[in-house]
N, CA, C and O atoms as CSV, one atom per row, in Angstrom:
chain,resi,resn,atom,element,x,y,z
A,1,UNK,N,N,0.819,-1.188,0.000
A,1,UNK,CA,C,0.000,0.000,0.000
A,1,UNK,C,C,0.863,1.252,0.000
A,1,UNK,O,O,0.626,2.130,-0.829
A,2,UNK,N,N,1.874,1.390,0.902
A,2,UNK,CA,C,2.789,2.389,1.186
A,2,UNK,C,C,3.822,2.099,1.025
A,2,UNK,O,O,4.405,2.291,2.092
A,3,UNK,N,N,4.556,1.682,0.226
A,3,UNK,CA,C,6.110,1.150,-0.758
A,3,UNK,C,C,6.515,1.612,-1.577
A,3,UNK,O,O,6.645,2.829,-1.451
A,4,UNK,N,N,6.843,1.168,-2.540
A,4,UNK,CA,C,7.885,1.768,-3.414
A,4,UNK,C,C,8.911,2.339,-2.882
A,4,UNK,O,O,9.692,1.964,-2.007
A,5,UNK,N,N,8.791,3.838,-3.857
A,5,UNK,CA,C,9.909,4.767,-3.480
A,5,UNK,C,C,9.732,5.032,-2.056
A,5,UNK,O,O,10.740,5.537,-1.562
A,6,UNK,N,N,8.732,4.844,-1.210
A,6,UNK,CA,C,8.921,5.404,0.112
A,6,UNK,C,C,8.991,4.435,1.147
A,6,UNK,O,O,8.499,4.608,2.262
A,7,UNK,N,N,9.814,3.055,0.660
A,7,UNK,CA,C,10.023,1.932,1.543
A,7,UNK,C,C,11.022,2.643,2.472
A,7,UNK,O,O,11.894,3.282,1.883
A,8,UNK,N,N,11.052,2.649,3.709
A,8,UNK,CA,C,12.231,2.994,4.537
A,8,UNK,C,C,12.590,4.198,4.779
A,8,UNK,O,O,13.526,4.531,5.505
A,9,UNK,N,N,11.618,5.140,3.980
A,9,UNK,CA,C,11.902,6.698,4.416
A,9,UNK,C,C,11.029,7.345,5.031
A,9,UNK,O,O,9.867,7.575,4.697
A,10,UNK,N,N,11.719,7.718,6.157
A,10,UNK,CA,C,11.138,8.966,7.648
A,10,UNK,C,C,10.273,10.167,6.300
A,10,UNK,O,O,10.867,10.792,5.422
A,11,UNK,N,N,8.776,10.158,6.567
A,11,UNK,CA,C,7.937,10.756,6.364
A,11,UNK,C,C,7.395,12.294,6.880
A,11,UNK,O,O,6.482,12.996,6.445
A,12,UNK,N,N,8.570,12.554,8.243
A,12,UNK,CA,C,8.180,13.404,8.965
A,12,UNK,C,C,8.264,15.015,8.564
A,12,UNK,O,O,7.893,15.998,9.206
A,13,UNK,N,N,8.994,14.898,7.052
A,13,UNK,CA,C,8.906,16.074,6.430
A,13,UNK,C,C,7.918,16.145,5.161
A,13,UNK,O,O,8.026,16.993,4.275
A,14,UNK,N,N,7.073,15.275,5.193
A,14,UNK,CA,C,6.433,15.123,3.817
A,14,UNK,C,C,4.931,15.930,4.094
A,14,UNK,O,O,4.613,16.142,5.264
A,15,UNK,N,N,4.229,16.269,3.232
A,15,UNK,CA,C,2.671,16.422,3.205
A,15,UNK,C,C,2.263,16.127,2.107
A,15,UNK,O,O,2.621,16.552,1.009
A,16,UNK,N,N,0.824,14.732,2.608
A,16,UNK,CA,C,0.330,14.387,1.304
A,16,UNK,C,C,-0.354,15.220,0.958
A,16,UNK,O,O,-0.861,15.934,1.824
A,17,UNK,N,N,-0.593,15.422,-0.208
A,17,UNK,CA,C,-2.067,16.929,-0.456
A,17,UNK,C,C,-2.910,15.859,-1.540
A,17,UNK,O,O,-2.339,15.163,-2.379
A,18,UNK,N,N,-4.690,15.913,-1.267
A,18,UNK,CA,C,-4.787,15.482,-1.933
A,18,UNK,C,C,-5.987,16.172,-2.601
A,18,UNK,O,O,-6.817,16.824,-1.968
A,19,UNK,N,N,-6.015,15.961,-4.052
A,19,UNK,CA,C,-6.979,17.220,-4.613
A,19,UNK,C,C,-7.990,17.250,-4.663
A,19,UNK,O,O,-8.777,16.304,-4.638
A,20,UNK,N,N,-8.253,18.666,-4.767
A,20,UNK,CA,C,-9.796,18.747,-4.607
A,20,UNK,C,C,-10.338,18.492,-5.971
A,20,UNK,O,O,-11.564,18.384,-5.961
A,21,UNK,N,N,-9.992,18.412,-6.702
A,21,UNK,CA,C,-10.292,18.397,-8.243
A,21,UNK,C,C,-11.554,16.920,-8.585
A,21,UNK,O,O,-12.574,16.976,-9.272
A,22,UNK,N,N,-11.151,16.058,-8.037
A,22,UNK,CA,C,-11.738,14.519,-8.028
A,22,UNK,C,C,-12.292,14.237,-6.981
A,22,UNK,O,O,-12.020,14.653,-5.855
A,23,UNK,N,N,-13.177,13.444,-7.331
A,23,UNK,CA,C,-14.167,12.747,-6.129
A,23,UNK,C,C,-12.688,11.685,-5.501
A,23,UNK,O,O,-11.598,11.734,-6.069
A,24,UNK,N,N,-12.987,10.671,-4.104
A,24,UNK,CA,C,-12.557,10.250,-4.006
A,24,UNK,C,C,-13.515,8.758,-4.080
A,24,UNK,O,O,-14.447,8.493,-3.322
A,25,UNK,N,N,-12.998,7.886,-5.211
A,25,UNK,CA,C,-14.112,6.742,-5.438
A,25,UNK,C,C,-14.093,5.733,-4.224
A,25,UNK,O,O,-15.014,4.926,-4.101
A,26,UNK,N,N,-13.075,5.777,-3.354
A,26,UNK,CA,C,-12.839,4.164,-2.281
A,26,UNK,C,C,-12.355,4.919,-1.206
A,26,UNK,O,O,-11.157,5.152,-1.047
A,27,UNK,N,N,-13.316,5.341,-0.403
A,27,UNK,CA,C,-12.961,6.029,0.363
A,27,UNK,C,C,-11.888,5.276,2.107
A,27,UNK,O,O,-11.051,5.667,2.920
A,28,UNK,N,N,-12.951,3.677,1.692
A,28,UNK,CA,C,-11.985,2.753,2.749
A,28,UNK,C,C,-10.106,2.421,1.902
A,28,UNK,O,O,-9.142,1.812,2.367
A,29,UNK,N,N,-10.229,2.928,0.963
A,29,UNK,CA,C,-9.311,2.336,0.434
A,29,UNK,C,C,-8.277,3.728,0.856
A,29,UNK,O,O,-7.117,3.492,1.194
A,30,UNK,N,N,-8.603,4.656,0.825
A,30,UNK,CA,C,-7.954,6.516,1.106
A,30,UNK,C,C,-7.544,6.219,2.021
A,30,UNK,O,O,-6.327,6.237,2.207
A,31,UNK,N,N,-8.771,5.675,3.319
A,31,UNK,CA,C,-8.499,5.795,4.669
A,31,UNK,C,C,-7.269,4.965,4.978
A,31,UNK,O,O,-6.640,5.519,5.879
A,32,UNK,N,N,-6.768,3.997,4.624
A,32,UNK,CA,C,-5.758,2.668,4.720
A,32,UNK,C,C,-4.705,3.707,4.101
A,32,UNK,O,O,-3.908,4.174,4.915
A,33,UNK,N,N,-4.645,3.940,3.370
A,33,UNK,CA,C,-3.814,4.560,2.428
A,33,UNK,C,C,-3.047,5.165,3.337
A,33,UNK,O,O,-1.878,4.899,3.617
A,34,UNK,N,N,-4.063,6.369,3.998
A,34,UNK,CA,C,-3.841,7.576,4.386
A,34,UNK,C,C,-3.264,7.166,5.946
A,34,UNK,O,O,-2.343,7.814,6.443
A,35,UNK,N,N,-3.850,6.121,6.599
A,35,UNK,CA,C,-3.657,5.595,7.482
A,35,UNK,C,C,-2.097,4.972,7.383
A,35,UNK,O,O,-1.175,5.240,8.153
A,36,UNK,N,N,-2.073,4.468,6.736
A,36,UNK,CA,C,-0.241,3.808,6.660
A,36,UNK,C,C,0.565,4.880,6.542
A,36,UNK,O,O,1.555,4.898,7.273
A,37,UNK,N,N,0.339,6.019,5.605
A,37,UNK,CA,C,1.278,7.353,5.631
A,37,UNK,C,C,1.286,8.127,7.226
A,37,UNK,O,O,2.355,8.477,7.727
A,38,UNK,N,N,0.191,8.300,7.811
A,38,UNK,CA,C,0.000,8.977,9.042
A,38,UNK,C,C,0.949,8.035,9.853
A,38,UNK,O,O,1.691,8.637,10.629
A,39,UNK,N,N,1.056,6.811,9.827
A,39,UNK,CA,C,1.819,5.664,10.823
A,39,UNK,C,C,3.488,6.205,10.832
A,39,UNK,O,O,4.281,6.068,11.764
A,40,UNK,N,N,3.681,6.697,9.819
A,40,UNK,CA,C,5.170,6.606,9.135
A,40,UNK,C,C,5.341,8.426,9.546
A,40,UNK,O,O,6.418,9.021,9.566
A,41,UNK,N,N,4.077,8.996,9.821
A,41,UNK,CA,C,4.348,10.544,11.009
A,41,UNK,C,C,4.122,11.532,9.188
A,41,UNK,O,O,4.422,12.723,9.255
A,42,UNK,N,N,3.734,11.120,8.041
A,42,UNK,CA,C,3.606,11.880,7.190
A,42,UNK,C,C,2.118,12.811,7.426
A,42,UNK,O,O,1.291,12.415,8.247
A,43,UNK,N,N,1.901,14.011,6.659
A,43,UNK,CA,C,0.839,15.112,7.269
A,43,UNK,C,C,0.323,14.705,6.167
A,43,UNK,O,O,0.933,14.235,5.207
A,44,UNK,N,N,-1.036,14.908,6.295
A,44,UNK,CA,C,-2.166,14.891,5.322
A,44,UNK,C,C,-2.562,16.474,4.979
A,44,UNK,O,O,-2.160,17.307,5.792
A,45,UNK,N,N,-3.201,16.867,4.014
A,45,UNK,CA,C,-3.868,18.235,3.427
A,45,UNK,C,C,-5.009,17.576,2.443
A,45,UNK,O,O,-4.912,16.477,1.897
A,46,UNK,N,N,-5.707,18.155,2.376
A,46,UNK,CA,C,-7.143,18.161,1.632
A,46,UNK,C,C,-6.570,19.437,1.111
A,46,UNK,O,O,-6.153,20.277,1.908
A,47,UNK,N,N,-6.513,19.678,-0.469
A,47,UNK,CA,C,-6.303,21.008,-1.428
A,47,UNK,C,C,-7.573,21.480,-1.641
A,47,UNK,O,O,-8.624,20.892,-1.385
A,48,UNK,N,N,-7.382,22.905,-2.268
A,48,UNK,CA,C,-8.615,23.213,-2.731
A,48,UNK,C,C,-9.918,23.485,-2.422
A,48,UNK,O,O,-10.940,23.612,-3.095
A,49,UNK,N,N,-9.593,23.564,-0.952
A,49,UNK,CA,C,-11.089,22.834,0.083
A,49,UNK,C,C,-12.021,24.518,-0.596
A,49,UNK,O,O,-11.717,25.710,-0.537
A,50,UNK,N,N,-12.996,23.899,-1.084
A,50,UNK,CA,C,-14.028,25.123,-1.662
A,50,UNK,C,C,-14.007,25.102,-3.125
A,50,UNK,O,O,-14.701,25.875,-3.786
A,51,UNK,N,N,-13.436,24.468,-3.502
A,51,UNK,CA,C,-13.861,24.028,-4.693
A,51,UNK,C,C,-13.963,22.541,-5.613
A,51,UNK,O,O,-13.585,21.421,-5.272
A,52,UNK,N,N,-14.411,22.842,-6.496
A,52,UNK,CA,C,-14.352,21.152,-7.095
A,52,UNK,C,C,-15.247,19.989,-5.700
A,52,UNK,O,O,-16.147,20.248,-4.902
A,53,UNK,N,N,-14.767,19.222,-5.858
A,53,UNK,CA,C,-14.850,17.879,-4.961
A,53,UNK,C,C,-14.545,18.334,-3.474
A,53,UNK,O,O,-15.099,17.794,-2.517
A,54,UNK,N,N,-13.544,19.458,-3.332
A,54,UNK,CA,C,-13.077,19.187,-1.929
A,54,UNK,C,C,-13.898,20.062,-1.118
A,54,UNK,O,O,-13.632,21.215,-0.778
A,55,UNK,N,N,-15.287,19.136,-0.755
A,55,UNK,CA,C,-16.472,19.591,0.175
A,55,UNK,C,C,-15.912,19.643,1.613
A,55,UNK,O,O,-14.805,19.180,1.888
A,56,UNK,N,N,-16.557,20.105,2.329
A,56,UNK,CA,C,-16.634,19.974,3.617
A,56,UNK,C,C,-16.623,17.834,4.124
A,56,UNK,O,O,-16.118,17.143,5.009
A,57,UNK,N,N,-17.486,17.615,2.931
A,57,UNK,CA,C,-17.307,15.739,3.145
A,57,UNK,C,C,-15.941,15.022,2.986
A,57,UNK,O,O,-15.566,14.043,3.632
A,58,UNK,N,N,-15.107,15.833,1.790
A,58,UNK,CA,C,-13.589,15.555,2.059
A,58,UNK,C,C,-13.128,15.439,3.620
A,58,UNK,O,O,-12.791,14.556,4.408
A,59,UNK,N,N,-13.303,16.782,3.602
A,59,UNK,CA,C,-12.540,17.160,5.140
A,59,UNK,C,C,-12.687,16.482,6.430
A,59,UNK,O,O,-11.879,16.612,7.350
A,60,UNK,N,N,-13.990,15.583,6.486
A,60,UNK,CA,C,-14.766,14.748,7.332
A,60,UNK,C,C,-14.342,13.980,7.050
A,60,UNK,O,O,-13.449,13.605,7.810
A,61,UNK,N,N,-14.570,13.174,5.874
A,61,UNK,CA,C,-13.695,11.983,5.493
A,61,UNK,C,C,-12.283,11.891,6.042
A,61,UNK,O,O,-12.004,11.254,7.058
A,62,UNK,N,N,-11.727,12.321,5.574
A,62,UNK,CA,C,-10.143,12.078,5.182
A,62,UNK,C,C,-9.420,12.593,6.250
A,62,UNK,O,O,-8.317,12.116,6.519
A,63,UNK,N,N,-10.037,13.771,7.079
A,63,UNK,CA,C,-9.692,14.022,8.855
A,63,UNK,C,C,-8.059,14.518,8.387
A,63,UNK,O,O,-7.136,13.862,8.872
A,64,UNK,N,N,-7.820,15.344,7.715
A,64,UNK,CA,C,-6.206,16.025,7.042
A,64,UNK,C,C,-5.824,16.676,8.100
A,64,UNK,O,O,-6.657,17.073,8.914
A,65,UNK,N,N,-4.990,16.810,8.198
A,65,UNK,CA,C,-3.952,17.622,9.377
A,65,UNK,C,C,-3.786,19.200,8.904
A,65,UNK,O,O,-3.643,20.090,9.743
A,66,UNK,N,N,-3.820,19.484,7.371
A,66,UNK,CA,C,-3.785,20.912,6.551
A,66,UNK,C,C,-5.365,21.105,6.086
A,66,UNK,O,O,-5.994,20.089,5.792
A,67,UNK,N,N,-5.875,22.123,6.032
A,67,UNK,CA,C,-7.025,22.433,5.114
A,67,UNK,C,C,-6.324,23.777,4.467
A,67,UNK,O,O,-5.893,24.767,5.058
A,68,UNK,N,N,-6.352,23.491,3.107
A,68,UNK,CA,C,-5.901,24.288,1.752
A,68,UNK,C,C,-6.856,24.887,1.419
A,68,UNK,O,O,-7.560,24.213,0.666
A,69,UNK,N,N,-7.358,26.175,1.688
A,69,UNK,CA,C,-8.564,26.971,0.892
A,69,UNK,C,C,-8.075,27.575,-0.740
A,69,UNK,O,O,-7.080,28.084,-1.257
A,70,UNK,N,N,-9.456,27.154,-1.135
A,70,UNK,CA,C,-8.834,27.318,-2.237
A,70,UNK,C,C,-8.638,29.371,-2.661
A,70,UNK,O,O,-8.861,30.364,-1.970
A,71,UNK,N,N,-8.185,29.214,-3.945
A,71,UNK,CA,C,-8.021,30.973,-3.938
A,71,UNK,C,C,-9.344,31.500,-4.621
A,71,UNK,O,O,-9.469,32.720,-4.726
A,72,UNK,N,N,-10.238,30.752,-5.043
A,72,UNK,CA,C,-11.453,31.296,-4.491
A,72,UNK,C,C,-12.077,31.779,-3.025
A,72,UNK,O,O,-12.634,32.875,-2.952
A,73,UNK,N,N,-11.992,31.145,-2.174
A,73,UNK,CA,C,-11.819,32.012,-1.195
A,73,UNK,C,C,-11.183,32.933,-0.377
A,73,UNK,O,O,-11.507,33.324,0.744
A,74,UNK,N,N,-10.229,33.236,-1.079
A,74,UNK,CA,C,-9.042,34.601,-0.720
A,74,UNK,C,C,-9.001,35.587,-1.537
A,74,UNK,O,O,-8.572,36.711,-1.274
A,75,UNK,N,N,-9.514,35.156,-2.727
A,75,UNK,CA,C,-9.563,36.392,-3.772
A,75,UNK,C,C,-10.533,37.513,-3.263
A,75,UNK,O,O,-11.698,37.128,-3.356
A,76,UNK,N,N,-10.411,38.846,-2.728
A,76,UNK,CA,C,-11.190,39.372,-2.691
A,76,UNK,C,C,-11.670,39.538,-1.260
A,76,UNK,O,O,-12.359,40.447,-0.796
A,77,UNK,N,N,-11.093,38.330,-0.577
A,77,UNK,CA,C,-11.720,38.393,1.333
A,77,UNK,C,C,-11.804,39.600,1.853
A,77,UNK,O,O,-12.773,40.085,2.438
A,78,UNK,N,N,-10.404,40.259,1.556
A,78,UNK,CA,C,-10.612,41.788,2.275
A,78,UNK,C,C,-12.068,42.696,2.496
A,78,UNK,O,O,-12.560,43.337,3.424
A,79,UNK,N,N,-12.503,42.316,0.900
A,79,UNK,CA,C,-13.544,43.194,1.307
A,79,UNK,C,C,-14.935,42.695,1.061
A,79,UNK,O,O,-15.815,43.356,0.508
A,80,UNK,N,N,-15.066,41.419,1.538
A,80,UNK,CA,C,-15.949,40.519,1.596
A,80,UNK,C,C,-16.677,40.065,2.746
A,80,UNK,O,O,-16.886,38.858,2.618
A,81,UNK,N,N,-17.079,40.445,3.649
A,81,UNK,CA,C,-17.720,39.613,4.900
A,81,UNK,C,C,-18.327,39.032,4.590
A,81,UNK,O,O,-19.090,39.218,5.538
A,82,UNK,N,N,-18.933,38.192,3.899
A,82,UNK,CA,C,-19.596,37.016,3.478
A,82,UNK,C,C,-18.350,36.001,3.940
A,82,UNK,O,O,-18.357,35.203,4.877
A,83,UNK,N,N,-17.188,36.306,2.910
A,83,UNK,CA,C,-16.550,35.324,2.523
A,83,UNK,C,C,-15.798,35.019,3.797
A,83,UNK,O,O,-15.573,33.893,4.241
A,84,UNK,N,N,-15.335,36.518,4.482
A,84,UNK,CA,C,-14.641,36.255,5.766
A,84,UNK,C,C,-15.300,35.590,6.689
A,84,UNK,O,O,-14.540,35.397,7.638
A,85,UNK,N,N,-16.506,35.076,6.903
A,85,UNK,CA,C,-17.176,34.218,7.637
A,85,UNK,C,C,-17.241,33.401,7.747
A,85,UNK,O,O,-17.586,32.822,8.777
A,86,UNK,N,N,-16.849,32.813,6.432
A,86,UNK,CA,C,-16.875,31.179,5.763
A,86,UNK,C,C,-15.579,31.047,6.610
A,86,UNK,O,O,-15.646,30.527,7.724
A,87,UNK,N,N,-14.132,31.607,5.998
A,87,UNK,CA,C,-12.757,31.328,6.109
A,87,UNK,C,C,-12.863,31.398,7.975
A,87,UNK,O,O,-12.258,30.664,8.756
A,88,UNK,N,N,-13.687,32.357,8.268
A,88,UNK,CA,C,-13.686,31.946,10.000
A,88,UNK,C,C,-14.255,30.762,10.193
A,88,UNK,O,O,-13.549,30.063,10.920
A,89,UNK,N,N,-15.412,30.148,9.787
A,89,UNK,CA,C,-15.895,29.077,10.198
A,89,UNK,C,C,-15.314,27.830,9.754
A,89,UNK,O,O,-15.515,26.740,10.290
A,90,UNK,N,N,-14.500,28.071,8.633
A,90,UNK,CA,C,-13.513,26.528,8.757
A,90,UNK,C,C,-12.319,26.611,9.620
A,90,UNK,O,O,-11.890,25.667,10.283
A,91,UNK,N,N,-11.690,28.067,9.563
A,91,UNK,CA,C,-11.127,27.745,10.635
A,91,UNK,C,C,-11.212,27.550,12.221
A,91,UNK,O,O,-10.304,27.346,13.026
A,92,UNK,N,N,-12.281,27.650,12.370
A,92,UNK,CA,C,-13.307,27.427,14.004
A,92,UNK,C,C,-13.178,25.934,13.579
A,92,UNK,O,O,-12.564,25.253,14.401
A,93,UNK,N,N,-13.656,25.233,12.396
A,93,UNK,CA,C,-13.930,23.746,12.332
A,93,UNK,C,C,-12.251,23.265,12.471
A,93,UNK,O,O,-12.032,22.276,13.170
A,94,UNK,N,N,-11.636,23.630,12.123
A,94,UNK,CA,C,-10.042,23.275,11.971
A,94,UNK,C,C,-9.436,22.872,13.260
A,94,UNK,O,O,-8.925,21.836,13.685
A,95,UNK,N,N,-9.723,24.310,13.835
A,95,UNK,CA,C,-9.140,24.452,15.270
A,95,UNK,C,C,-10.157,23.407,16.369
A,95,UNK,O,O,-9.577,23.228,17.440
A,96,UNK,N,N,-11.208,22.875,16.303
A,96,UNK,CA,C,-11.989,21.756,17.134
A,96,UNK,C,C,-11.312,20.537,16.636
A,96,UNK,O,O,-10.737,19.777,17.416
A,97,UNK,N,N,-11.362,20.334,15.399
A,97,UNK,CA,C,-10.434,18.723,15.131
A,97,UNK,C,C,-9.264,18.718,14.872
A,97,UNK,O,O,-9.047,18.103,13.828
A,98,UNK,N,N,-8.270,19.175,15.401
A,98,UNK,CA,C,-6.661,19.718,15.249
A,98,UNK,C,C,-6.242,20.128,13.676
A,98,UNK,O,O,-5.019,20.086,13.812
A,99,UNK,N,N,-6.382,20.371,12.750
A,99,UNK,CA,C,-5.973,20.874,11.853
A,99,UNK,C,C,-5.465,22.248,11.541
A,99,UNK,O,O,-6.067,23.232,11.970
A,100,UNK,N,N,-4.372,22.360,10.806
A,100,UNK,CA,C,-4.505,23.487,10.213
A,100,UNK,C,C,-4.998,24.183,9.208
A,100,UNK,O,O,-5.579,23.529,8.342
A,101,UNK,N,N,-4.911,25.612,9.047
A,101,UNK,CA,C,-5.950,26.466,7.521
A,101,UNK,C,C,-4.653,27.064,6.951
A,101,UNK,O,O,-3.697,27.504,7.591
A,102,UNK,N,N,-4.831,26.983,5.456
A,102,UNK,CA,C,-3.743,27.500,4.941
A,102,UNK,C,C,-4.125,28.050,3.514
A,102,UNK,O,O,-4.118,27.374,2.485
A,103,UNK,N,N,-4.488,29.491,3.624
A,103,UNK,CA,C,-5.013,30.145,2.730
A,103,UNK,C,C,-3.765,30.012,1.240
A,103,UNK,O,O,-2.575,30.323,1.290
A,104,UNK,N,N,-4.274,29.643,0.423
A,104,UNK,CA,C,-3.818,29.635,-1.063
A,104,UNK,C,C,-4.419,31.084,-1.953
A,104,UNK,O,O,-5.559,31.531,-1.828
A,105,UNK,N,N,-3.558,31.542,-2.672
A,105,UNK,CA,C,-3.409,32.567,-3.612
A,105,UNK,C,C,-3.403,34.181,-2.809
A,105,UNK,O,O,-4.088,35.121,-3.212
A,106,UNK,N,N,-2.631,34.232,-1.810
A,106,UNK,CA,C,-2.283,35.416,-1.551
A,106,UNK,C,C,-1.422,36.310,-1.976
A,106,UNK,O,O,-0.209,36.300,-1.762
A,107,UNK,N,N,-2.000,37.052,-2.550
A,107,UNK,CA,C,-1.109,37.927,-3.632
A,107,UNK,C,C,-1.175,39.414,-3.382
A,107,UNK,O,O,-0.636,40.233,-4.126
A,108,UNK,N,N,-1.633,39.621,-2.659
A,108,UNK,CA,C,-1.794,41.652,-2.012
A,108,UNK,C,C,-1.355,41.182,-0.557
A,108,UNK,O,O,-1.418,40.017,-0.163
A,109,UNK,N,N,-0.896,42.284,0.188
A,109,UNK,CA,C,-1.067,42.469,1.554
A,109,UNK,C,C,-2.522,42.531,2.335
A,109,UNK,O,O,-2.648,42.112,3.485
A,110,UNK,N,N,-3.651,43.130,1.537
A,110,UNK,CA,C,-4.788,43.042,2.036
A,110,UNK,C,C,-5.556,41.656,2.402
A,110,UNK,O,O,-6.210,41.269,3.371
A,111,UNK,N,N,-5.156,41.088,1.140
A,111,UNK,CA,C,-5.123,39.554,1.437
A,111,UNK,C,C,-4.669,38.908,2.771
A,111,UNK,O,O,-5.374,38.347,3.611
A,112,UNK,N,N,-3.414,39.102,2.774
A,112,UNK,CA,C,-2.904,38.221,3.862
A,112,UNK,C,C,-3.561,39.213,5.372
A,112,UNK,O,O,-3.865,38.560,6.370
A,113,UNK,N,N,-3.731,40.832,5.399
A,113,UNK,CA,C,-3.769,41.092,6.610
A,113,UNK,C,C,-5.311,40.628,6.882
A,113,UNK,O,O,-5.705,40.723,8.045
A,114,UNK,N,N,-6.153,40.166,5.955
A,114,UNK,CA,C,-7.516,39.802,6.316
A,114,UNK,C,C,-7.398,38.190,6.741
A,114,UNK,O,O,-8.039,37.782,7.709
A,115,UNK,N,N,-6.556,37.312,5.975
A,115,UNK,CA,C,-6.716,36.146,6.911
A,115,UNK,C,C,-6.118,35.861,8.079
A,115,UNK,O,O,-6.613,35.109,8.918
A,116,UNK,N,N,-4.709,36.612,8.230
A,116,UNK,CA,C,-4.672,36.806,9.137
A,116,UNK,C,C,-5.361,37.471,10.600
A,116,UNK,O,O,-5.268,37.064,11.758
A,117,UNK,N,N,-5.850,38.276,10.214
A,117,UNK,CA,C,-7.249,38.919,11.456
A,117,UNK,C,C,-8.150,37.666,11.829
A,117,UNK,O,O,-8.658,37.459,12.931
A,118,UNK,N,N,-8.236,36.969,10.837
A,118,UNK,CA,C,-9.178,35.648,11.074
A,118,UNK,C,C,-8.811,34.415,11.748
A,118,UNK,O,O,-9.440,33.488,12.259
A,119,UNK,N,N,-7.127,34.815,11.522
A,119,UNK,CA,C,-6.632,33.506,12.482
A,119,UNK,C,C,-6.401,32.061,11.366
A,119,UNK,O,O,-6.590,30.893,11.705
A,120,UNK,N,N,-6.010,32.469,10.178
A,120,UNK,CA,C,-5.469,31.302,9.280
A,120,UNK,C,C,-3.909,31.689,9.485
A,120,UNK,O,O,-3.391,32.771,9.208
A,121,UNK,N,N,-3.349,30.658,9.982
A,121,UNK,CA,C,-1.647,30.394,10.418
A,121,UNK,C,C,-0.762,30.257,8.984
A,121,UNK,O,O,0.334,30.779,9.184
A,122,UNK,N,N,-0.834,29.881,7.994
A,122,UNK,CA,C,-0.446,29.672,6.938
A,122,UNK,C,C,-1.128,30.233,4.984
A,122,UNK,O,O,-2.081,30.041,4.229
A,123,UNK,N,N,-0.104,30.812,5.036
A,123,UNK,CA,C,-0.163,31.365,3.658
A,123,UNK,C,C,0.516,31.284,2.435
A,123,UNK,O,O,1.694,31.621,2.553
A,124,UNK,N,N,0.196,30.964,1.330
A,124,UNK,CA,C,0.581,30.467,0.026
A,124,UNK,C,C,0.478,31.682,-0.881
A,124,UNK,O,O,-0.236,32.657,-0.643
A,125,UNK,N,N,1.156,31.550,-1.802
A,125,UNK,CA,C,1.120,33.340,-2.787
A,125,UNK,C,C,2.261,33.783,-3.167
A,125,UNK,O,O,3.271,33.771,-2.463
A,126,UNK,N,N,2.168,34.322,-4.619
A,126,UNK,CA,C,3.088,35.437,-4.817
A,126,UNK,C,C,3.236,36.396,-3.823
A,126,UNK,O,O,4.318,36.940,-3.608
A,127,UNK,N,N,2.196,36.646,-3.188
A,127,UNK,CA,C,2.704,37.942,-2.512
A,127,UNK,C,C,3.836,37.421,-1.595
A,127,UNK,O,O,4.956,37.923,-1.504
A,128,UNK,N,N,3.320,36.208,-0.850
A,128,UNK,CA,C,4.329,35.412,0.514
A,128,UNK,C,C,6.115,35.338,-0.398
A,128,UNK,O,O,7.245,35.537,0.048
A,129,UNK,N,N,5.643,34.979,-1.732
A,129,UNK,CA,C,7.113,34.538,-2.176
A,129,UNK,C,C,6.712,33.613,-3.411
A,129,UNK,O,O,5.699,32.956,-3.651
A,130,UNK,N,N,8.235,33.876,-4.292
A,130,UNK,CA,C,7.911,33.121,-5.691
A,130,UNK,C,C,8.213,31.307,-5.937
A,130,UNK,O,O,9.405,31.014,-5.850
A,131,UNK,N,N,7.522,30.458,-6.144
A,131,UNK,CA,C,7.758,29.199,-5.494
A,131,UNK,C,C,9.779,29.459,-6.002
A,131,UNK,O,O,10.416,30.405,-6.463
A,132,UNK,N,N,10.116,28.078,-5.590
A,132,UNK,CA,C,11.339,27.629,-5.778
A,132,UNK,C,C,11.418,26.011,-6.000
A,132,UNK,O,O,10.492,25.202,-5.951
A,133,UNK,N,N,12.752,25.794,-6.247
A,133,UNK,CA,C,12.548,24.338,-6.026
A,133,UNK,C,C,13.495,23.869,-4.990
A,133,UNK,O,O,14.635,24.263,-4.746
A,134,UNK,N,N,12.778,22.940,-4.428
A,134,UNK,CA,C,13.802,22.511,-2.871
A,134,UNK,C,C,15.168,21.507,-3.331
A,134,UNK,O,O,15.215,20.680,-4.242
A,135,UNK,N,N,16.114,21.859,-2.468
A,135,UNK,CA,C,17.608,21.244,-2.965
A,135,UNK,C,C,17.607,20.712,-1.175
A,135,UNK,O,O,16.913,21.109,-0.239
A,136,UNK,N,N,18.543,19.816,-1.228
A,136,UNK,CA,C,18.862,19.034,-0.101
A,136,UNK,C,C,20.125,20.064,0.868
A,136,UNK,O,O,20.597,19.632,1.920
């Protein structure tokens, strides 16, 4: 189930992310999955959460250690209280079942100073920084 390339390697820096894009068809089959990676100390993330597939039933399901909002819900938060309500109430749901929130597509400062006011710990974005690629 959990082999291959990752026979014998400490997991404790890894995060699985898994997308919101697709349903998940076997969900006992995720849970095992997901369950043998969690054994080995690897983090789970649900991506995307707000769009596509990745419902609130993901997040129940699959019990991720990250919740990834998608940048539909950051686009624009600043000046949205609708939207800032939502991003509070998953992260209220986050913070009851240990997870973290980690807003995706922050690209202004207004951005980040609004999820931050809300209490999302983690941020993704051009604005945060331009990706890279990791070297050992």
């Amino acid at each position: 189930m959990v082999g291959g390339l990752w026979a014998g390697t400490a997991l404790s820096r890894v995060v699985v992310e898994i997308t919101g894009h697709e349903a998940v068809s076997d969900d006992d089959f995720a849970r095992r999955t997901l369950g043998a990676l969690r054994s080995r100390r690897a983090r789970i993330a649900v991506d995307d959460t707000g769009a596509g597939f990745a419902s609130l039933r993901h997040v129940l399901m699959l019990q991720p250690d990250l919740i990834k909002l998608d940048t539909s819900l950051t686009r624009g938060i600043e000046r949205d209280e609708k939207q800032q309500a939502l991003v509070r109430a998953v992260t209220v749901f986050a913070a009851q079942v240990g997870a973290d929130v980690l807003a995706e597509g922050i690209e202004e400062q207004a951005q980040l100073d609004a999820v931050l006011a809300i209490g999302v710990r983690y941020g993704q974005g051009w604005h945060l920084g331009v990706p890279v690629i990791a070297t050992d």
